[in-house]
N, C-alpha and C positions, 0 to 999 in steps of 0.2 A: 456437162450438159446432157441432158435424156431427153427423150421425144417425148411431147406434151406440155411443156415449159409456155408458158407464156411471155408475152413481149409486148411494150407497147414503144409504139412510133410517136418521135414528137417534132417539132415545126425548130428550127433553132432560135437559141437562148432571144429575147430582142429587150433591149434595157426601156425603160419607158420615163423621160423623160419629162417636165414642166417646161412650157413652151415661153412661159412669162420668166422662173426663176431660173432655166437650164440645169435644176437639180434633178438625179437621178432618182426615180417614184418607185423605182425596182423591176424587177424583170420579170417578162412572162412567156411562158410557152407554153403551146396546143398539141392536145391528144391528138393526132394522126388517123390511127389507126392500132388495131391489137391483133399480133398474128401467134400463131402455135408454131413449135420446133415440129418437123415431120422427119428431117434427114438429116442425123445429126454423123459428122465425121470429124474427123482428130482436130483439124486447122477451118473447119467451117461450116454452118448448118441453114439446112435451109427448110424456111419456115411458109406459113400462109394463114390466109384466114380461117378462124375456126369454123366449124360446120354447127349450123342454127339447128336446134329440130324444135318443132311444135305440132300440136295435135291438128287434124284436118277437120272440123266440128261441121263440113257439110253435110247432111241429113242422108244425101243419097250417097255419099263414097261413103267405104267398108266402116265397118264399125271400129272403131279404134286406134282408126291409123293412122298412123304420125307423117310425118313429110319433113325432109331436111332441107335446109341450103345453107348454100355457104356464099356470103357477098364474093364480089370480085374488090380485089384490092386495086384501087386507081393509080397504078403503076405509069408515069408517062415514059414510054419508051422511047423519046430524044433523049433526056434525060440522064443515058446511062452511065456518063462521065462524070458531069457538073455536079458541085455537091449542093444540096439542098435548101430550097426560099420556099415559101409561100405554105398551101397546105394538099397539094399533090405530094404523093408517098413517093419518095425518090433513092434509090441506088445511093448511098455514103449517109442516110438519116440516122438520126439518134435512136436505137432499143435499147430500152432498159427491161431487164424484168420484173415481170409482175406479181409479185407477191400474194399466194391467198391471205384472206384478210382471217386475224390472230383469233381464235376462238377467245370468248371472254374467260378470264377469271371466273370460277365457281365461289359464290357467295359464303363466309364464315359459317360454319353451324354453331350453335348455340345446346348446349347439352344443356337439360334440365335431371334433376333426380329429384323423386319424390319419395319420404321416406313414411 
């Protein structure tokens, strides 16, 4: 694990059901939330939300300048036992990591010779 990793939070597995046939429709679960590793140590790392930046296009602030933030993650602090329902981010939730997405394959060239 290295600092900067991302993660995403999910809601747990919930099977989805036909109310007429009682056959299983397949299961679904919710993106939560997406947090970054900050502190990472041998047996456990601790992460948060990543920090937003975008430009400030007000006419009278400075020319150029950007402005960060970073959400607050909805953490309910009862919570910190019970393991996790609904879609408040909870203490014992599902992270996986997030993979950056695969750059594409580079298209075949085709060599011509002209003689």
């Amino acid at each position: 694990m290295t600092r900067g990793v991302k993660f995403a939070i999910y809601t747990p597995v919930a099977e989805i059901v036909d109310p007429e046939t009682n056959e299983s429709l397949g299961t679904y679960r919710e993106r939560k939330a997406t947090v970054e590793a900050q502190i990472v140590a041998d047996k456990f790392t601790i992460a948060e939300t990543p920090t937003k930046y975008a430009w400030n296009l007000d006419p009278l602030a400075a020319l150029g300048e950007s402005v960060s933030a970073q959400s607050k993650l909805p953490v309910k602090e009862a919570d910190i036992e019970p393991l996790p329902t609904g879609s408040t981010v909870r203490v014992g939730d599902v992270a996986e990591r997030v993979r950056p997405p695969t750059p594409p394959k580079p298209a075949p060239t085709t060599e011509t010779t002209t003689e």
